[in-house]
N, C-alpha and C positions, 0 to 999 in steps of 0.2 A: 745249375741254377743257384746253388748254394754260393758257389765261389759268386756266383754273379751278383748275391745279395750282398755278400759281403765286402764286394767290390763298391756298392752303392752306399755302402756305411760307412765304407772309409774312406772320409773327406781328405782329401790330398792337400799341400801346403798352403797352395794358392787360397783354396776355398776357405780353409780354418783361417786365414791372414784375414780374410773377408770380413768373415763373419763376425771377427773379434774388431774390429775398424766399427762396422755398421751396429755393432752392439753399443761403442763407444759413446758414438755419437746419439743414439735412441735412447738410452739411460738417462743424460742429461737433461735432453726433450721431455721425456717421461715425466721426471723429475719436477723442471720447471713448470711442465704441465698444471703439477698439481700443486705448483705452491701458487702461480696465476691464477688458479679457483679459490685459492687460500687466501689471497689478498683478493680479490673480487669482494668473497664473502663476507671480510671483515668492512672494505668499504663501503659495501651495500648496507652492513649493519648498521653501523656508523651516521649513514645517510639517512637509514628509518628513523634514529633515534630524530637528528636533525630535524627530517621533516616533521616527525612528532611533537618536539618541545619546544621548537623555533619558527619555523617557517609556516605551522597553520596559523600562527597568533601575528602574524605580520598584517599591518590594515594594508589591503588593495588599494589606494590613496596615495595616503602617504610613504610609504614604506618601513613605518616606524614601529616599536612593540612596548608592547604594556609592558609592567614590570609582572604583575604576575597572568597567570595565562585563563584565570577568571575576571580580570580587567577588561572591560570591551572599551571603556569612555579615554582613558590618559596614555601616552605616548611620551616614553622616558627616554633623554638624549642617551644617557648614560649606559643604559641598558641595551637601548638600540644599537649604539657600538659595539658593545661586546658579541651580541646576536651578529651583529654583521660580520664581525671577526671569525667567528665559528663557520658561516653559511661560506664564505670565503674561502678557510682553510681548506675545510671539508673538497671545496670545490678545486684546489691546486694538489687534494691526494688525486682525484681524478685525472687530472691534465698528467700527474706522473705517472697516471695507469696506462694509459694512451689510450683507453677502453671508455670513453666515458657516455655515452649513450644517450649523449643531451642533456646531462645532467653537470657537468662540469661549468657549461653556460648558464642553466637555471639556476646554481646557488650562487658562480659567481653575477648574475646581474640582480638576483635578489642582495646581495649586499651593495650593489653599486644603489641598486633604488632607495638602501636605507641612509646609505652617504648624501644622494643628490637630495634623499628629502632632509635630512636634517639640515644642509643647504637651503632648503630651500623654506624653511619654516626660517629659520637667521634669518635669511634675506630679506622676509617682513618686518625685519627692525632694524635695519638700517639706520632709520633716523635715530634710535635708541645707540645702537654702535658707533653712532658717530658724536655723539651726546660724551660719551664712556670715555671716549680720549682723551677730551679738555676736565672730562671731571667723574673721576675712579667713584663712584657713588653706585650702592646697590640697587638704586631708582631704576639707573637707563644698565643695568646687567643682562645680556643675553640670556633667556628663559632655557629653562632644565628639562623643561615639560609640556607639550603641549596636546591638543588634541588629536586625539588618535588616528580621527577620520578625515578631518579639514586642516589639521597640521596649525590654526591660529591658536595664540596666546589665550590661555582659558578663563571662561569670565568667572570666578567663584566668589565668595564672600572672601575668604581670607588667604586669596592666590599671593597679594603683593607681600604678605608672612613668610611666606617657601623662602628656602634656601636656595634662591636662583643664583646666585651672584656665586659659581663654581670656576675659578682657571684655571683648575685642573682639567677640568670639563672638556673648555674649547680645545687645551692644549694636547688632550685625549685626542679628541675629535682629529686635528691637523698631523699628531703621529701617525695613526692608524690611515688618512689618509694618504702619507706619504708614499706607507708601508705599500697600501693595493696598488697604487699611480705602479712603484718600481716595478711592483710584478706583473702589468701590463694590463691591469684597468683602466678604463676608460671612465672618470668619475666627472671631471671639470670641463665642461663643453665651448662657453661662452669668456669673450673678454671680462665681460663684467662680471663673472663669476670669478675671474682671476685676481680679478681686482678686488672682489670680496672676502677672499682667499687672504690676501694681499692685509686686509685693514682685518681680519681676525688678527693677524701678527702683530699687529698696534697693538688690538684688544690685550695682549697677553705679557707684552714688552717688559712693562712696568709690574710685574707681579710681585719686584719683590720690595715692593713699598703699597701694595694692593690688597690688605685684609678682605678674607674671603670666606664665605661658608664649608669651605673645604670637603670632601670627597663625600662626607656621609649628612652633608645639608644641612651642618647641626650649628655649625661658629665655634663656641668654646664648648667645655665639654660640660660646661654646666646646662647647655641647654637654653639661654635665655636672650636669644636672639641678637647676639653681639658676634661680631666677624675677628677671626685678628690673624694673621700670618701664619700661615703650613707649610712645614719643609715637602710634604707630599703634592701639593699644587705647584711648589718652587720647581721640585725635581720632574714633574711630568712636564711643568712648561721648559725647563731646561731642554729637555730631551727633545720635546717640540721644535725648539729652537733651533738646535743643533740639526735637527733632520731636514727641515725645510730649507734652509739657508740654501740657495744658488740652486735651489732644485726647480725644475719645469715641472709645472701643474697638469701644461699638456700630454707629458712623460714623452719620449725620447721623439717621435716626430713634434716636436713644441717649436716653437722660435722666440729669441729671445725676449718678444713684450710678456712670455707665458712665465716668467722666470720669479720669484719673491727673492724678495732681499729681508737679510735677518740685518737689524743695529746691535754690531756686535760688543760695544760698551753696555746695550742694555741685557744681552745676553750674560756678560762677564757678570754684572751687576744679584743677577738672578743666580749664578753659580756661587758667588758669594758669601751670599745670604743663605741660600741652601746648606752649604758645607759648614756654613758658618753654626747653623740650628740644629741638626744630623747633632749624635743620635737622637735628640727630642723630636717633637711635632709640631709642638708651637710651645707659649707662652703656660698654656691652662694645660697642656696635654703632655706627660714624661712621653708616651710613648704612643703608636696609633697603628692596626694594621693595614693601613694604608699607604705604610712608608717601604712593607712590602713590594706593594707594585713600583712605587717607587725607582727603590734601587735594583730592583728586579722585574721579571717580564710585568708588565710590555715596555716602561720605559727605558731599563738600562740609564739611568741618570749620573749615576755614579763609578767609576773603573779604578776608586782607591780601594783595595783589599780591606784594606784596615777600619777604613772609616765603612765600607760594606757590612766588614765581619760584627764590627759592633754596634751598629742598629739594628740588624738583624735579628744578634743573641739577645739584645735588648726585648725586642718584640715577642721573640719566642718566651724568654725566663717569666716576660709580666702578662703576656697573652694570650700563652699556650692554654688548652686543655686537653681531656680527654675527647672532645666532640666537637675541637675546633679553636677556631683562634679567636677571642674576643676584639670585636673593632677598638676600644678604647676603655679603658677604666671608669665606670660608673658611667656606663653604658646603657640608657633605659627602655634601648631598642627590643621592642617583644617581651621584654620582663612583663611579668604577670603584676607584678606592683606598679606599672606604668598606667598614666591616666591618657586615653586616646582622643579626651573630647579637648585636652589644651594641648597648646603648641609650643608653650615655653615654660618654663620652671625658675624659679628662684635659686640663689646660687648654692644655698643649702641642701636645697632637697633633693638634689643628685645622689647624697650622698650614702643614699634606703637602695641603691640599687650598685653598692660597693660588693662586690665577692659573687654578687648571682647574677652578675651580667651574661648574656645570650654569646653562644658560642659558634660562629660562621664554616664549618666546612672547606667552603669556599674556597679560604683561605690555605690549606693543602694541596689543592689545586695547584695556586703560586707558586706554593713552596717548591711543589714537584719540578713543575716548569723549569722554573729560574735555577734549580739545581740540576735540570739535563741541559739547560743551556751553558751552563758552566762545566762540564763534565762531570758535577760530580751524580755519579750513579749509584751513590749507597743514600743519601738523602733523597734524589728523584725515588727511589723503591720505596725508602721509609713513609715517604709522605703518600705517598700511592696509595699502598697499603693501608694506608689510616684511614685514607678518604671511602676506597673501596669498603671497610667492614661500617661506613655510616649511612651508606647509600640506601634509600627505603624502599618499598616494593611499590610496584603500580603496574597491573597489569594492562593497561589501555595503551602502554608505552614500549615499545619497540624495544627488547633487551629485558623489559620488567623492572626498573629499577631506574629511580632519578634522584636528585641530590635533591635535599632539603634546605632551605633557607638555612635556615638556624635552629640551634637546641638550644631549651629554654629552662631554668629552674623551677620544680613545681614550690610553689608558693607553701605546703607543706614542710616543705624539704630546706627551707630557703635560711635558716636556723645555724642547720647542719653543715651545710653548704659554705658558710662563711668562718664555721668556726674551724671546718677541717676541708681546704678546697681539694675538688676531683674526688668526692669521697661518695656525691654521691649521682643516679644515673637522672640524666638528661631526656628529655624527650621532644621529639623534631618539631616543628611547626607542622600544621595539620593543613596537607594541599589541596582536600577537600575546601579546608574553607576560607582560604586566598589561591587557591590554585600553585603551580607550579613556578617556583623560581626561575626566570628564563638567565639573570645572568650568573647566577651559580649553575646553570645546565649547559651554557654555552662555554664558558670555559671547562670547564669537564668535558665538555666535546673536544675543544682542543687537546686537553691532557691526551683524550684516547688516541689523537689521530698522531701524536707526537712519540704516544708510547708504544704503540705499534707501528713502528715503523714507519706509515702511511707518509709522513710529510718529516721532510727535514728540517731543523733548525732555520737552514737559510734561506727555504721557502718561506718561514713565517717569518722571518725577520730581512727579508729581501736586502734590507739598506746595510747592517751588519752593525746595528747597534750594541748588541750583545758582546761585539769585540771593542778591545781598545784603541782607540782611535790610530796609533800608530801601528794596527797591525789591521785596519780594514783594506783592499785593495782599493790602490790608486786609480782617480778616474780624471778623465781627461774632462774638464769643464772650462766654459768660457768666463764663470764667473767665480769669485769670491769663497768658499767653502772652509768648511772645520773641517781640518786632516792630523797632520801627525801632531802629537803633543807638544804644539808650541816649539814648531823648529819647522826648516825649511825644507818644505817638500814640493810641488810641482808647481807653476803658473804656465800662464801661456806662452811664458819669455825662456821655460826651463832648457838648461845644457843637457845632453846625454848623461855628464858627470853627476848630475841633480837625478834623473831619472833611476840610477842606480840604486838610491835608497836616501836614507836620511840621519840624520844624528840624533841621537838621543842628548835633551838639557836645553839651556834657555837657546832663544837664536841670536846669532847677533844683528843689535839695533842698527839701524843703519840711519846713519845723520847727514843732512841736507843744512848746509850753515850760511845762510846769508846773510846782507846785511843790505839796511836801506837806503847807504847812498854810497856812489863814492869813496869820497871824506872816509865814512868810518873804516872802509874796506882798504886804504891805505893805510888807517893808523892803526888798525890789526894785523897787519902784512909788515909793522915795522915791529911785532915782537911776535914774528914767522905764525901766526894765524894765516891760514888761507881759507879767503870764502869767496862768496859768488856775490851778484848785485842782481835784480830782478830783469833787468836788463840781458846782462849775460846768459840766462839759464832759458831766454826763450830759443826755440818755441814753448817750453815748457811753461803755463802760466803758473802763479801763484797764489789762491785762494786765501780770504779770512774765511773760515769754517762758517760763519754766519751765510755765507752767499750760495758754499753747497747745501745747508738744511733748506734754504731757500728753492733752491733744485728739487731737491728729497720732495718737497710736499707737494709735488707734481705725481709723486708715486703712489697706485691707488687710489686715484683722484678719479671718480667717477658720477656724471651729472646726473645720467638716468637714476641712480641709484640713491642719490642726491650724500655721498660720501666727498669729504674733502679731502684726501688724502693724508701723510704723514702727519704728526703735529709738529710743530717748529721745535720739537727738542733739541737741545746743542748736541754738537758730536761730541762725543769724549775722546782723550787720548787714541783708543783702538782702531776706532775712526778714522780718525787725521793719519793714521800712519799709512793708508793703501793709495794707493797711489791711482786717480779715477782718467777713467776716458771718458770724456765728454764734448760730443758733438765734433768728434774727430782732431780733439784736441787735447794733451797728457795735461793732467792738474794735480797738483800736490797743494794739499792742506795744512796751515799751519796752525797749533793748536789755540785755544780757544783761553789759555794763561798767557800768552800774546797779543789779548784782544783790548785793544786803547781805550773802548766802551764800554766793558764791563766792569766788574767788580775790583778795587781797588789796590786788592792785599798784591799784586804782583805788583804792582810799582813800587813795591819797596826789593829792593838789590836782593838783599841779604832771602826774604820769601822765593823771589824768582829763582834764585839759584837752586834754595832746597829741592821747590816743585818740578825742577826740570830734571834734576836728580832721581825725585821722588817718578814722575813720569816714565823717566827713564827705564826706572828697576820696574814699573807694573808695567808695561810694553813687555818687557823682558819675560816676565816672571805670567800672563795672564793672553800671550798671543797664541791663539788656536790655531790660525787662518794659514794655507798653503802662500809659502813665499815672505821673506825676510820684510818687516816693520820697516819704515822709512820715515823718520819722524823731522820735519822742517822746522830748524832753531831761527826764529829771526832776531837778530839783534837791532835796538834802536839807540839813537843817539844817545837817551837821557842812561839807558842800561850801563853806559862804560865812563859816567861822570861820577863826580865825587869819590866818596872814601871805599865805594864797594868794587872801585875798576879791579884790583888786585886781586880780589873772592872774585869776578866773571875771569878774569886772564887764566886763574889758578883754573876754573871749569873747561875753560876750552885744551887750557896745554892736557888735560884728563880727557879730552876727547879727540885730542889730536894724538896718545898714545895709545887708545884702543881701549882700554878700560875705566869704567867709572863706577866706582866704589863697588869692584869685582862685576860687572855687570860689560860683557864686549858690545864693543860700539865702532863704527866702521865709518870714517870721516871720507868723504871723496866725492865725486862728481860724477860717474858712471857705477849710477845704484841701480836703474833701470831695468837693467837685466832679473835682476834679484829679487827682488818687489815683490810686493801683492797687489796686484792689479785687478780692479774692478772698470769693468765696465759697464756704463750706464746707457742704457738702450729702452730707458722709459717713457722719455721725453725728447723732447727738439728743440732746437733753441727760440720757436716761437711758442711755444707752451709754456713761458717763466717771463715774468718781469721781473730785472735783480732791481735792486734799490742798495746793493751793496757792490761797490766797483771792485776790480782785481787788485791785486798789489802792485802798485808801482814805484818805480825807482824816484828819491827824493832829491830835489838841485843840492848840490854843493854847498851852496850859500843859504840854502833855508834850513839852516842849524836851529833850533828849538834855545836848546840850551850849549855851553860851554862849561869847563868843569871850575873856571874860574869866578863865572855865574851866579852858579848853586853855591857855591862857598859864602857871595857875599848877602844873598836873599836874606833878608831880616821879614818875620811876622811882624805887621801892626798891631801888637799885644792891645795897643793902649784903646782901639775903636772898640767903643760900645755898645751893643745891639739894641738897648733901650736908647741910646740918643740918636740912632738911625732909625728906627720906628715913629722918633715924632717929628721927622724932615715931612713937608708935603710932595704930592706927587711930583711938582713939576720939580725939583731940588732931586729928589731920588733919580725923574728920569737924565737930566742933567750931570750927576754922576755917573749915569751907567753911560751918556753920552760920551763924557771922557774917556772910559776905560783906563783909568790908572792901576797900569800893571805894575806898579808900585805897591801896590793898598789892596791885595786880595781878601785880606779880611771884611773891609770897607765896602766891595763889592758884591760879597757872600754877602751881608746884609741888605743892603743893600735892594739886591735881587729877591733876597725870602720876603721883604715889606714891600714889596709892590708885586707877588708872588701871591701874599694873603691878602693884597687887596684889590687885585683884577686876576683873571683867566693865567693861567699857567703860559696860555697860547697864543698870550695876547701882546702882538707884535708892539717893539720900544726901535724907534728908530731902525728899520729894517729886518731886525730878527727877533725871534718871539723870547719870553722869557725863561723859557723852557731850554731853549736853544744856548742861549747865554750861558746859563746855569751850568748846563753840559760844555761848552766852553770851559768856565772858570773850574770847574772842577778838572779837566784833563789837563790844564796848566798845575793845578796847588798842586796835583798827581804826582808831577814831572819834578816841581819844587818839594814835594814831599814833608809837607806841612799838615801834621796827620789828625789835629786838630778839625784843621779845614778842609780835609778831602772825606773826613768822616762827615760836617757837617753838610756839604752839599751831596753827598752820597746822600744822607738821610732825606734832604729836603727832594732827590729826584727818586727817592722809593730803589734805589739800587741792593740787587738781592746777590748773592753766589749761587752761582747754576750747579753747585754740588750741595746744596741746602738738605733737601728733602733726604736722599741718598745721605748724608751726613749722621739725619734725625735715624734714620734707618737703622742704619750701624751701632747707632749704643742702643736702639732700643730692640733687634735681634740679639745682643748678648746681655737681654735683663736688664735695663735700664730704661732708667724716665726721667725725661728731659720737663726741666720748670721754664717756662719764658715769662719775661714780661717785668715788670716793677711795681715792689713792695705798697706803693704806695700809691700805684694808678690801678693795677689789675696785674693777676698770675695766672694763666694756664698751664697745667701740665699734660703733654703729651705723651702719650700711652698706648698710643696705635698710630702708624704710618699713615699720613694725610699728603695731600696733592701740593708741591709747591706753591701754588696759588693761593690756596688756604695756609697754607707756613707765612708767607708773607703779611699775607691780612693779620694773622692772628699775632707777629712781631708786632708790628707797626699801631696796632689797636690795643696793645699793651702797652706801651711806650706813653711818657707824656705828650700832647699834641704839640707843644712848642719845644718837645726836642727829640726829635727824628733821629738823631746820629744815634741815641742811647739805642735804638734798632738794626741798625748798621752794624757797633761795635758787640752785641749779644749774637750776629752771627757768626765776628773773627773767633767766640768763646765757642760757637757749636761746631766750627768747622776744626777749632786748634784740638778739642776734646774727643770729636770725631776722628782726627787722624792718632792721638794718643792711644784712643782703644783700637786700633786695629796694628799701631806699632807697639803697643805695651797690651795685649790680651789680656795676661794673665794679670795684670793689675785690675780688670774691670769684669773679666769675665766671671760667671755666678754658674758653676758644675752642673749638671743633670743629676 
C-alpha cells in the first residue's frame, strides 16, 4: 500500500513536463486577469468622474454646456469643445478595452451631439458668415455663446459687448473636428453642411490681418474693448489649417464634393505672422498662457524647438505660480479688486491688479500633456504632481476631488503679494457659488486617461499633429496636402523612387517658360533660350490666375444657405505653382506679377526681375504641399525691349543653369510627373461664367512695341491739364476720336475732363471712358512713362493686391504706418484693416484732383514692406 502511494506521489517525466507547460501558460492568464480588472476599474472610474462633471450639465437640445455647472441659461462654444474632447477621449479608452458596455457609443455620440450642435447654432448665421468675408468687422463675428436650451443668439442688453469676435474659436472648433472625423466619427452628414464646413475656412483664412478678441474675450490686456492681433489665434488657426486641407469631412467613405480645400498663400501668410509675433502675444501682451495651447496640445502649431523652447520659458518665468499659471499680466479675472458690474476699463486701471492676478491650474494640465506628447516624462510628472496637490475635495463627485477654476489673492494679502510674489497662500474659487469648472475638469479628464495609460497619444491626436510633418506617415490622397517640410514627397503622379522617402531642404522649383508669340520664341532661341508658345503646350491650357479665383468662388457656394462661396481673393504665388485638373483638363497658372491689368510696378524690367527672383526664393523657402512647385514665367513682347533686355537674358541664362541666387530651379517641359497636382471636383463647367479668356498665342505681326520704338517715344512734356480742362465737350470728344498715340499725355487729360464731367461708363464713340482709360494706361505701361501710368493708375483707383498683407507686416513687428497728405488729411494705422478699407482710406487722404499721390504712397508701403521683412533687424522692436 505504501509503495503504492508513493507510486502515486511520484509524478513521472511526462506528467511533471505537463504540469509545468500548463502552469506557464495559467500564470499569464492569471496575471492579465487581474490587470483587465485593473483597467476596467480605473476606466470605470474615469467614466463616473465624466458622467459627474461633464455629461449631467450637457442641455438635451442642443448639446452644448455651460461654462460652470450652476449655469442652466448660456451655452459656451469654447467650453463645449473641450467637454466634447474629454466625453470623446474617455470613449476611445473604451473601444481599446474592447469591453465597452454601451458606453463607448454613449460618450462617443454625446460629443458628436456637441459638434453637430455647435454646427448648428453657426448655421443660424450664415447670413452674418457670409457678411465676415467681404468685411473682417466684429459686427457679423460668429457668436461664442449662445443659449443653452434653444442654441439662438442671446437677446441681452449688452450681448453685442462680448468678446464674440474669437478665431481661435472657430479654428478650435474645425481642429478638434478633424481630430474625431479621423478616428471614425461621424459628425458632417449633409452637403450643405460641407459646404458650411467649407466657408468656416473663409471665416479664418485671413486671420492674420484680422484683430480678434483672443482666447480669453478680453482684446488687449487693458480691458477696454479694442481687438488687435494674437499669435494664439494665429497659431491655433495655423494648425486648423494645416489639418483640414484635402481632408474629407465625410471621413474615409467621403467622395470627392465632401473634400475642403485650404488657400495655401493665406495659410503661409498666417504662419508668418505667427512666427513672426512668437515669443509675444500681441502688441499689449509680452506674454499670455494661451500661447500654451498654442504651441502645445491641442494645436501643435509650431515644430521649431527653438522658437517652442522660448515662448514657453517665456510663459513659465512671467506666469508661473505656486497655484497655477496666470492667463496674462494685469489680469482682472476673479481678482477681488475687479468691478463685475462694467465690462470695460480704461487703459490705466489695469494696472491695481499687477502682482495679484488669479492663478489657472488648468494650465498644468497643458503643460503635462504637451510634455508626454513630446516625451518628455520628467515635466509630464512635474506638472502632474503640481496639479494633483491643488485639486479641492467634493464629495458629490466621483473620486472626491475636482479642479478649481482659479486661486485668487485675498484682498488682505494683496500688499504682500506684490511686494514678495508666491509668498503668500492662495485660495480657489468657491464652486458652491459658480459651481464646477467644466473646462478645467475636462481637460483633467484627459490628463488622467493619458496618464494612466487608458489612451495613447495617437488616439487623441489621430492626424499626428504632434509630429513634424516630415515624420508623420504618408497617405495616399487625391488632393492637395501639407506633408514633408517643403520637399517632394507623394502626388498622384509619384515614382516608386518618390515613394521611398524624401529629402530634407528647399525643393526644387520647377519652371514652365513660355512666351507669347512666335517672334519672341525665336528671338530667345537665337541666344539658346528654349521655351514653349501656348500653342505648343496644349493640351495643357494656360490660365491668368484671375479666371481660376473665378472657379474658386464656385467653392462653398451654397443657395439654401444663402452663402456665396470663396471671395474673389487673388491667388498668390503658392497657388499658381500646383498644377489643377479641371473638368478633365491639366491647367497651369501664371502668377498674378504677370497680370497686364493690375497694378503697374511689374511693367518696369528692372521690378519684374527682382519679383520673380523674389517669388522664386519664397516658392522655394514657404512650399509645404506634397509634390515639386511648377511656377509659369510668361514672357511678353514689351519684357525683352529697351535697356533691360540684358538684366531678363542674364535671368533666364540663371534659369537655364539650374540655380538662381542659390535657390534650384528645374527648366524643361516634362514637369508633370513631379508636380503638385490639385484636383478640382467642385464644380462643372456649367456652374462658372468666366469673363476672363485662357491664354492665347499672339500673331507674329501684332507686335505692341519694338525696341527701336521705346527708344524713340518722347512724353508731351509741354500739354497742360489746365488748358485741356477748358476745351468743350465736343473738342475733348473729337480728341479722344482721334487717338493720337502720339500725345499720351494729351489723352490722359483728356479723358480725366470728360471723366469729371459725365459717368466714368459713359460710352464716347463706342467705348466707355472707363474702358479707354484702361486702354491708355496699359499703352504708357508698355512706354513706361511713370509719370503717366502713375497718373491714370490714380484716376482708375488701381491698388496692389499685396496692400493690406504689406500694412500687416510692419505693423506685426511694431510699427505704424501714417497715410495720406500733410495738407489734405493723415491717418495712421495701428491695427490690420480690410483692403477695402486701405483703399478708401489712401484715396480719401489724397488731394481730389490728384489721385496718382495714392498710387505712388502704395509703391512706399509695398518698397518698406519688403525692406522689413528683408532687413528685420533694422525695424524689428525685441520683446
Amino acid at each position: 500500500m505504501a509503495s503504492t502511494l508513493a507510486h502515486r506521489r511520484r509524478m513521472n517525466p511526462g506528467s511533471l513536463k505537463l504540469r509545468r507547460l500548463t502552469q506557464a501558460y495559467l500564470t499569464p492568464f492569471q496575471r492579465s486577469k487581474t490587470e483587465e480588472d485593473t483597467v476596467d476599474s480605473k476606466i470605470d472610474h474615469i467614466y463616473g468622474i465624466v458622467h459627474d462633471l461633464i455629461l449631467d450639465y450637457q442641455s438635451v437640445t442642443t448639446g452644448l454646456f455651460p461654462r460652470y455647472s450652476r449655469d442652466r441659461d448660456v451655452g459656451y462654444v469654447k467650453d463645449s469643445i473641450y467637454c466634447a474632447i474629454a466625453s470623446w477621449a474617455c470613449s476611445i479608452a473604451y473601444k481599446r478595452l474592447d469591453d465597452e458596455r454601451g458606453r463607448q457609443t454613449e460618450l462617443r455620440q454625446s460629443a458628436v451631439k456637441t459638434m453637430r450642435g455647435i454646427l448648428f447654432c453657426w448655421m443660424q448665421q450664415s447670413e452674418s458668415l457670409n457678411a465676415f468675408k467681404s468685411n473682417n468687422s466684429a459686427e457679423h463675428a460668429l457668436r461664442a455663446r449662445f443659449d443653452l436650451h434653444t442654441g439662438m443668439c442671446l437677446n441681452r442688453p449688452n450681448e453685442s459687448l462680448y468678446g464674440h469676435m474669437q478665431m481661435d474659436l472657430v479654428a478650435l472648433y474645425l481642429l478638434v473636428l478633424v481630430e474625431m472625423i479621423a478616428s471614425g466619427a461621424k459628425i458632417i452628414y449633409t452637403h450643405h453642411e460641407v459646404n458650411f464646413v467649407q466657408n468656416l475656412v473663409f471665416y479664418i483664412e485671413r486671420t492674420y490681418r484680422t484683430p480678434d478678441f483672443g482666447m480669453w474675450e478680453r482684446g488687449t490686456r487693458y480691458n477696454n474693448g479694442k481687438t488687435e492681433i494674437h499669435a494664439s489665434s494665429l497659431g491655433m488657426v495655423k494648425a486648423a489649417l494645416e489639418a483640414i486641407n484635402g481632408f474629407n469631412v465625410f471621413g474615409a467613405s467621403g467622395h470627392s464634393a465632401s473634400v475642403i480645400y485650404v488657400d495655401i498663400d493665406g495659410h503661409n501668410r498666417n504662419r508668418t505672422t505667427f512666427e513672426t509675433i512668437l515669443p509675444r502675444e500681441s502688441n499689449s501682451k509680452n506674454t499670455d498662457a494661451a500661447l500654451l495651447m498654442a504651441v502645445g496640445w491641442p494645436a501643435f502649431a509650431s515644430h521649431n524647438e527653438q522658437l517652442i523652447e522660448k515662448t514657453v520659458q517665456k510663459c513659465v518665468r512671467r506666469l508661473e505660480g505656486k497655484f497655477g499659471v496666470r492667463r496674462f499680466l494685469r489680469d482682472g479675472y476673479h481678482c477681488e479688486l475687479e468691478d463685475n458690474t462694467r465690462i470695460h476699463y480704461e487703459e490705466h486701471e489695469t494696472s491695481r491688479f499687477h502682482g495679484v492676478e488669479s492663478q489657472f491650474p488648468m494650465f498644468f494640465a497643458y503643460l503635462s500633456l504637451t510634455a508626454y506628447f513630446r516625451g518628455d516624462q520628467d515635466h509630464a510628472d512635474k506638472y502632474y504632481e503640481k496639479l494633483q496637490n491643488l485639486l479641492v475635495n467634493d464629495d458629490e463627485v466621483t473620486g472626491g476631488m475636482v479642479v478649481p477654476e482659479c486661486y485668487c489673492v485675498d484682498e488682505c494679502y494683496m500688499d504682500r503679494e506684490r511686494a514678495n510674489p508666491n509668498s503668500t497662500d492662495l485660495y480657489p474659487v468657491n464652486p458652491q457659488e459658480f459651481g464646477h469648472h467644466l473646462w478645467s475638469n475636462a481637460v483633467y479628464i484627459v490628463l488622467l486617461l493619458v496618464r494612466q495609460g487608458l489612451i495613447h497619444k495617437s488616439d487623441l491626436d489621430p492626424i499626428n499633429r504632434h509630429l513634424p510633418a516630415s515624420q508623420r506617415p504618408m497617405q495616399f490622397k487625391r488632393h492637395s496636402e501639407f506633408q514633408v517640410n517643403g520637399l517632394l514627397s507623394l502626388t498622384v503622379f509619384s515614382t516608386q523612387r518618390d515613394l521611398q522617402g524624401s529629402m530634407e531642404g528647399d525643393p526644387v522649383v520647377q519652371i514652365a517658360l513660355l512666351a507669347e508669340s512666335i517672334h519672341l520664341q525665336m528671338t530667345l532661341s537665337t541666344y539658346g533660350i528654349s521655351c514653349q508658345t501656348p500653342h505648343e503646350v496644349e493640351p495643357i491650357q494656360i490660365w491668368p490666375s484671375w479666371r481660376m479665383v473665378k472657379l474658386f468662388e464656385c467653392l462653398g457656394r451654397d443657395e439654401k444657405l444663402g452663402l456665396s462661396g470663396r471671395p474673389p481673393r487673388p491667388f498668390g504665388p503658392l497657388s499658381t505653382s500646383k498644377v489643377f485638373r479641371v473638368f478633365g483638363d491639366t491647367v497651369l497658372c501664371y502668377p498674378i506679377l504677370f497680370e497686364v491689368k493690375d497694378f503697374y510696378v511689374n511693367s518696369d524690367p528692372a521690378v519684374l526681375i527682382d519679383d520673380i527672383k523674389r517669388d522664386i526664393e519664397f516658392v522655394a523657402k514657404r512650399w509645404k504641399l506634397a509634390g515639386r512647385p511648377t511656377m509659369c514665367l510668361l514672357l511678353r513682347e514689351e519684357n525683352i525691349v529697351g535697356e533691360y533686355f540684358d538684366h531678363i537674358l542674364d535671368l533666364l541664362v540663371q534659369l537655364k543653369t539650374g540655380h538662381v541666387d542659390g535657390i534650384r530651379v528645374r527648366l524643361g517641359r516634362q514637369l508633370l510627373n513631379t508636380s503638385c497636382i490639385e484636383h478640382i471636383d467642385f464644380a462643372s463647367s456649367d456652374d462658372v461664367e468666366f469673363d476672363i479668356d485662357v491664354l492665347e498665342e499672339k500673331d507674329s505681326n501684332d507686335q505692341i512695341l519694338s525696341r527701336n520704338s521705346l527708344l524713340d517715344v518722347v512724353d508731351d512734356e509741354t500739354t497742360e491739364e489746365k488748358d485741356v480742362q477748358k476745351l468743350s465737350d465736343e473738342e475733348l470728344c473729337e480728341i479722344i476720336r482721334k487717338d493720337d498715340v502720339d500725345r499720351p499725355r494729351l489723352m490722359a487729360f483728356t479723358l480725366t475732363a470728360m471723366w469729371t464731367r459725365r459717368h466714368p461708363e459713359t460710352p464716347i464713340h463706342g467705348c466707355s471712358i472707363r474702358e479707354r482709360m484702361e486702354r491708355l494706361y496699359r499703352r504708357v505701361c508698355q512706354l513706361r512713362l511713370w509719370w503717366l501710368v502713375r497718373y491714370c493708375a490714380g484716376r482708375l483707383r488701381k491698388a496692389v493686391n499685396s496692400l493690406a498683407p504689406g500694412i500687416t507686416n510692419m505693423l506685426v513687428r511694431g510699427k505704424q504706418v501714417t497715410l495720406g497728405v500733410r495738407s489734405v488729411r493723415e491717418v495712421v494705422i495701428c491695427r490690420p484693416i480690410s483692403p477695402g478699407e486701405l483703399v478708401d482710406t489712401l484715396f480719401s487722404c489724397c488731394p481730389q484732383d490728384e489721385p496718382h499721390v495714392a498710387v505712388m504712397q502704395q509703391e512706399l508701403i509695398i518698397a518698406c514692406s519688403d525692406l522689413v521683412c528683408i532687413v528685420c533687424f533694422s525695424f524689428f522692436i525685441g520683446a
